[in-house]
C-alpha positions, 0 to 999 in steps of 0.5 A, a space after each residue: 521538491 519530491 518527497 512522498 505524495 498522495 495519490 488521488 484520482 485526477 490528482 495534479 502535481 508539481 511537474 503539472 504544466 498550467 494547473 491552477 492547483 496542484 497537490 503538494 508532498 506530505 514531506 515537509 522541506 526539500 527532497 529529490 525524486 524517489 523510486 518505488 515504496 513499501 509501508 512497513 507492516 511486518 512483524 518481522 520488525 519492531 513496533 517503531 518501525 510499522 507503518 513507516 514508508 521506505 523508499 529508493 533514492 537511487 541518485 544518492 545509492 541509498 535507501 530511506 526510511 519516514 514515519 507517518 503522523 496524522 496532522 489536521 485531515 491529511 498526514 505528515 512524515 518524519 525523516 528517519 536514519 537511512 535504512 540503507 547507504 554506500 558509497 558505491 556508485 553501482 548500487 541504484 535502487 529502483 524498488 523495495 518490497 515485503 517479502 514472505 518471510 516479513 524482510 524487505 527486498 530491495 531491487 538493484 539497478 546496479 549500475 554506475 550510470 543513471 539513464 539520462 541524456 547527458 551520458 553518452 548512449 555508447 559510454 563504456 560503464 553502462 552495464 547491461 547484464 548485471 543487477 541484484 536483489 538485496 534481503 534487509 532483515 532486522 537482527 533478531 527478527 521473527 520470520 514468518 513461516 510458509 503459507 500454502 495459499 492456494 490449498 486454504 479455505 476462503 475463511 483461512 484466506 479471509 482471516 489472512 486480510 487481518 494479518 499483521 504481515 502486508 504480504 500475507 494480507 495482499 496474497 490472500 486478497 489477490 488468491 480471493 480475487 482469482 478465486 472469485 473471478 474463476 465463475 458465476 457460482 465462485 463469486 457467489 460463494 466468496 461473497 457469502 463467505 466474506 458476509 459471514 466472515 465480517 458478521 462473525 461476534 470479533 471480540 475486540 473492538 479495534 479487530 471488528 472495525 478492521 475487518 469491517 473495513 477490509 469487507 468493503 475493500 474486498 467487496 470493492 475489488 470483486 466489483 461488488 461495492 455497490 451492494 453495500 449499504 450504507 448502514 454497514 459503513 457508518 459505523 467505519 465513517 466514524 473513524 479516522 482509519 476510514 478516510 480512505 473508504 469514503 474516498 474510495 466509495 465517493 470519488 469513483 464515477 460508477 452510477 450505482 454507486 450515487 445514493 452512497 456516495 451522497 450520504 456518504 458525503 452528507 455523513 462527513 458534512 462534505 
């Protein structure tokens, strides 16, 4: 059984030798192995499409394609029609990834042979200088323009992590990050432009929960998690989309993190 899987910390799965439980796959009925995976958040493609996983099934050269469904507390996916399928033996996609432009590009193995054992090390169709990168975009599309990230202020950079482009939002936390990470006084002022960028009056309120949900996550990857207060993340528990939040604040092992963590848990009744 493959399929798509959670990824929880400690996490057992099916080829776990000796678990007592293991974490089944969120892909109802029978799958192979997959390799690599992107969620499509683009507006480089339509509306039906956002949120859908791709991923590679480089034994059968193709490239497919779920959408994703609440279903009780977890998730569910649909099979969708193939992004991608040839009959050529060569093309072994290994990885699939939004690019800046909103596309998705798809690493190629390109080779006939899979590296397993039962062939020959030597055998002559291993190829061993060849391999291709593909560019699958959606007819008609919007292509995103160019973004010089570097010379953005951090509320350019901030704003950026309400995108509706994937790439756009993991680069600017990434150039956030490195930012933060250059000294002691820029930390401190990416901290304080992150404060008053979550505390700015958001119109809507579907826009201000987002951002108060990419706050913590940005607080959590500059190590700062554990000066949030509770306060400042109920509101989020109270909604579906902060799943992941209560997981990412109740699971990890850091003491400072033990008041929140209980109330946390208390909050969800858990």
């Amino acid at each position: 059984q493959g399929g798509i899987f959670y990824v929880v910390p400690q996490g057992m799965y099916l080829t776990y030798a000796g678990a007592r439980r293991i974490l089944n796959s969120v892909s109802p009925g029978s799958y192979p192995k997959f390799c690599g995976l992107e969620i499509v958040y683009s507006e480089h493609f339509p509306a039906g499409w956002q949120g859908n996983f791709v991923t590679c099934d480089f034994r059968a050269n193709r490239v497919v394609r779920f959408a994703v469904d609440e279903q009780g507390s977890g998730y569910v996916t649909r099979s969708m029609p193939d992004l991608l399928r040839t009959t050529n033996v060569t093309f072994r996609p290994i990885d699939v990834k939004l690019g800046p432009d909103g596309a998705l590009y798809i690493a190629d193995w390109s080779n006939p042979i899979i590296q397993h054992g039962e062939v020959d090390f030597r055998d002559p169709r291993r190829d061993r200088v060849h391999g291709r990168i593909w560019r699958v975009a959606y007819k008609g599309g919007k292509t995103a323009g160019k973004m010089d990230l570097i010379k953005a202020s951090n509320t350019e950079l901030l704003n950026h992590l309400l995108s509706p482009n994937a790439w756009n939002e993991r680069q600017a936390r990434r150039v956030l990050i490195e930012r933060a990470q250059s000294s002691p006084n820029s930390l401190e002022t990416v901290k304080m432009d992150l404060v008053k960028w979550k505390n700015q009056d958001f119109n809507d309120p579907a826009l201000r929960e987002m951002a108060s949900l990419r706050a913590v996550w940005m607080l959590q990857a500059l190590d700062l998690v554990n000066q949030v207060n509770f306060a400042a993340v109920e509101e989020l528990l109270r909604t579906s989309s902060a799943r992941g939040l209560e997981i990412r604040l109740v699971f990890p092992a850091s003491p400072n993190l033990g008041a929140i963590r209980r109330k946390c848990s208390k909050f969800l009744g858990k």
